[in-house]
N, C-alpha and C positions, 0 to 999 in steps of 0.2 A: 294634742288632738283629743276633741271628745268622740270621737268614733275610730273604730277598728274595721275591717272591710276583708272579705273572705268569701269563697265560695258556694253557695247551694247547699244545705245537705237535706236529705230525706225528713230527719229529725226538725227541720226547721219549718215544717210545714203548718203544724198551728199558729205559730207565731207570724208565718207571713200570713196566712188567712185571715186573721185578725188585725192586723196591722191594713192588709187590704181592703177588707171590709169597713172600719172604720175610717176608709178614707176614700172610700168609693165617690161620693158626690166631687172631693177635690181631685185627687184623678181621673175620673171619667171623662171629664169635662175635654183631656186630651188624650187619652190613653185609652186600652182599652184594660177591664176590672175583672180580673180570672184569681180571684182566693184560691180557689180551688187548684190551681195551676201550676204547684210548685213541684209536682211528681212529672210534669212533665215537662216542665224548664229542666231538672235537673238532668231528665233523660237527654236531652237535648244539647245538652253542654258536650263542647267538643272543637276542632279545629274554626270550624267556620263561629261560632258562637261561646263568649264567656260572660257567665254574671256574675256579679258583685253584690252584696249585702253588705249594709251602713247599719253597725250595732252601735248602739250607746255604750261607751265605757262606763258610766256612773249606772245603770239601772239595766242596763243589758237590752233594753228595747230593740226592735226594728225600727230605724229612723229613714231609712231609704236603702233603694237600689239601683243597680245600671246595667245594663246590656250591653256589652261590647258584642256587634251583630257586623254581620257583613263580612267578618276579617278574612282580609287577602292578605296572602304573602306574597314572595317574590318580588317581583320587580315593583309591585305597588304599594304593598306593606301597607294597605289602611283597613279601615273600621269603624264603622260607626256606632255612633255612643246614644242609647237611650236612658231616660232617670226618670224617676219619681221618689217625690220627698213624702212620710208619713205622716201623720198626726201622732199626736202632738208635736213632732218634733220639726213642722214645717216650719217656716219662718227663724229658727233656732240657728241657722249657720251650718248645721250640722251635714246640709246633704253637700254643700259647699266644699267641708271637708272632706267627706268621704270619696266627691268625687276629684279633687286632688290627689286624691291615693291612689285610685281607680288610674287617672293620667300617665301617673310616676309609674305606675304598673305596666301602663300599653307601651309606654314608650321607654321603659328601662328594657337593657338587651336578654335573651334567653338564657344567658349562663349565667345572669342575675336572679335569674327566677322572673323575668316581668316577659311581654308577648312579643317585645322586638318588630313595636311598629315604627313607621316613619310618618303617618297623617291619620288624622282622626275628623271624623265629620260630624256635627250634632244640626237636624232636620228637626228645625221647629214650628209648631203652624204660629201663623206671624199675630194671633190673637191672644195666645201663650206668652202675657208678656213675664210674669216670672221665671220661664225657661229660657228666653231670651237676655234678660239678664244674667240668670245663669251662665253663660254661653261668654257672654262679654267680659264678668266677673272671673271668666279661668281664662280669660286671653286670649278666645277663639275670635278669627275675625268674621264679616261679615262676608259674605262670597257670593251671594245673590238668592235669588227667589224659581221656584222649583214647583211651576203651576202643577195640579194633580198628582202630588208622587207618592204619597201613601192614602191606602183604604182605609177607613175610620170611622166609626158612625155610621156606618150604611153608609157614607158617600166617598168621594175621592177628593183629597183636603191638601191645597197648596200648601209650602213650607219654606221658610226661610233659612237658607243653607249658612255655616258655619265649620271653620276651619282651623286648623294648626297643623303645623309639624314639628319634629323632636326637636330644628333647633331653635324654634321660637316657644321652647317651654322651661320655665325656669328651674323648673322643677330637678332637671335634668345637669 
């Protein structure tokens, strides 16, 4: 694996500014662009909410990151997954990998150290077609389309829903 994948820390706040910042025009385009943001993702971590950071093993960069948002346990054990890949290391595989690790994480059980889900959902606007292959690329299926479901841009932006669970991941 060229990237390693771990949690938030305080300390990692220039480096994701940076890493945000120079890739503002390619993520904005679907995401929203908060450099400044990483004091208060990290406050924020907790039952319902975990993130992931995609380091480069060869140079240490931030190459990407993921939200695992939503998480329910109990009876429904999912979670939805958001990503963005950085520059330079878009196009590299890299965020690919990271979020294979990210997968093997949600759905490995608690006493493994991973979140002991059973489904995971990735909501993409259906214009995103590199997150969409994304999406395809780690084996999630296609599940249908989701007129207005998240705020974006000032407006309310359809999404095409995507799916797995534990035992359709190989990983596992």
């Amino acid at each position: 694996m060229r990237v390693e994948i771990r949690a938030p820390r305080l300390s990692d706040a220039a480096v994701y500014a940076a890493a945000v910042r120079r890739s503002a025009e390619h993520v904005g385009r679907w995401n929203p662009v908060e450099p400044d943001g990483l004091v208060d993702l990290v406050r924020r971590q907790g039952e319902g909410l975990r993130t992931f950071l995609f380091f480069d093993t060869e140079d240490g960069g931030l190459a990407g990151s993921c939200n695992v948002a939503n998480i329910v346990k109990g009876r429904f054990c999912n979670a939805s997954l958001g990503y963005n890949a950085y520059l330079p290391y878009n196009g590299s595989g890299r965020t690919t990998e990271g979020m294979r690790l990210v997968v093997d994480r949600c759905f490995a059980p608690e006493s493994a150290g991973g979140l002991g889900l059973h489904r995971l959902e990735i909501n993409v606007q259906p214009e995103n077609e590199p997150s969409i292959r994304m999406a395809k690329r780690l084996g999630f299926r296609h599940e249908g389309y989701t007129p207005r479901m998240l705020f974006l841009q000032d407006a309310w932006r359809d999404h095409e829903r995507f799916a797995m669970t534990a035992e359709e991941w190989p990983g596992i």
